[in-house]
N, C-alpha and C positions, 0 to 999 in steps of 0.2 A: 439138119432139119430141112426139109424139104414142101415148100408150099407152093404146089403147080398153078394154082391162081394168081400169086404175086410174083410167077417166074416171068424173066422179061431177057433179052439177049443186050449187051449194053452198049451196041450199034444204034437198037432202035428205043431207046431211052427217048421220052417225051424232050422238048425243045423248053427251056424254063430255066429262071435265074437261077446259081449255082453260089447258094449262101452258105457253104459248109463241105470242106472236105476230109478225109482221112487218107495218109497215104501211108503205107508203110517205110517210110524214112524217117529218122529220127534225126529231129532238127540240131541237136547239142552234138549230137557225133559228128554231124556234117560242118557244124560252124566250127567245133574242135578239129576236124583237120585242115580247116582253110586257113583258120589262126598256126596253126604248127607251121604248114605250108610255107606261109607269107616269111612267117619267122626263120624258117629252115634256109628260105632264097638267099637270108641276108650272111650266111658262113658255107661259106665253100665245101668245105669239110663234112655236111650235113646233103650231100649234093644223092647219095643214096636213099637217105631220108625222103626226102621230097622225092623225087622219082616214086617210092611206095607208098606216101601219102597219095600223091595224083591218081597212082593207081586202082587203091582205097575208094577215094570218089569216083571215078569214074566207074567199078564196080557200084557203088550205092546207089547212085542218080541211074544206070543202064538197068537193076531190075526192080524199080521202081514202079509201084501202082496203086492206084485208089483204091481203099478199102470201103470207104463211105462216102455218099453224095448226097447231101441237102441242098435240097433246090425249092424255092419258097410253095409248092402244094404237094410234097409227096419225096422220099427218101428214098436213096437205091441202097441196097448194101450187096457189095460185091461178092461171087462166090469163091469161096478160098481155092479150090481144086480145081476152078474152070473159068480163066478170067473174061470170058465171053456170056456169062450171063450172069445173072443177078436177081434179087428179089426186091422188086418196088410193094414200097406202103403208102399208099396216099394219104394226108393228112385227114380227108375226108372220111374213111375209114377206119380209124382208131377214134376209136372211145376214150381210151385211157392210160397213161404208158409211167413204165415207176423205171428209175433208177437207183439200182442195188446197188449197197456198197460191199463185196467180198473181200475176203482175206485173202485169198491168191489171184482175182480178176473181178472187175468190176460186172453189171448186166444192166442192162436196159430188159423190160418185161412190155411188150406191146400187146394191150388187149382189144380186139379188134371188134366192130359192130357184127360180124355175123356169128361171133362168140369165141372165136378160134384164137387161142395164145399167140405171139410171135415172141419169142426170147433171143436177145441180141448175147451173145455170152463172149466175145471174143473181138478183139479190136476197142474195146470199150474205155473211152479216154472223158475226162470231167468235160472239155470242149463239146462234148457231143450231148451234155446234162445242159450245156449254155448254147446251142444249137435247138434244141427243142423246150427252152422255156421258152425262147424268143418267138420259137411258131409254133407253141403250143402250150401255154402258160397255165391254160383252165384243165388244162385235162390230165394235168400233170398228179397222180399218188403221191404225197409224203411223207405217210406213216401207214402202220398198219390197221389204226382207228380209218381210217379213210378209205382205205383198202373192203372192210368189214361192213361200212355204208353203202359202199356203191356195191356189193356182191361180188367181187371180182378175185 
């Protein structure tokens, strides 16, 4: 989905506190090979193990990158296909924003003051439901009676 108004390159990303990120590593896999790791150093025998553990991380942390960025007036979310741009939301322009729960992927649904949807459908983790109640508590959907009030 492509919104040329909130397209932005993420060289030239505004300057602003950085309360939230997403990156695509998964933090359990990386502590599970440091703990294997450490453990592997202590028997000799396990001396190929480790070698393909380090390599493992090393692989992980080298293509590593942000998927999302909360910065306290406005959100970037990185583009999957082109990690040189991205699409910012400013906080000041969302009206309204709900977080879905699916059966195969979470969403975030951003509805924005000039009427236009933005749907987050991919990368979508609870952290990011506790990232925008905290800078965005009032504007937050939490049912569909709510939904039905405001016309959205």
């Amino acid at each position: 989905m492509e919104h040329k108004s909130h397209r932005i390159r993420i060289a030239n990303i505004p300057e602003g506190k950085i309360m939230y990120s997403l990156t695509n590593r998964v933090k359990g896999i990386i502590i599970c090979f440091v703990i294997l790791t450490v453990l592997a150093l202590f028997y000799k025998e396990y001396v190929l193990l480790v070698i393909n553990l380090l390599a493992a991380l090393y692989f992980t942390f080298r293509n590593a990158k942000i998927l999302i960025r909360g910065y306290d007036g406005f959100l970037v979310i990185t583009d999957r296909d082109n990690d040189e741009y991205g699409d910012i939301l400013y906080n000041s322009e969302i009206s309204y924003w709900e977080y879905r729960i699916k059966s195969n992927s979470n969403q975030v649904m951003f509805y924005l003051a000039d009427g236009e949807k933005y749907l987050l459908d991919h990368d979508v983790v609870i952290s990011l439901h506790d990232y925008l109640s905290k800078t965005m508590p009032d504007k937050e959907i939490k049912n569909r009676k709510e939904r039905m009030e405001k016309g959205v």
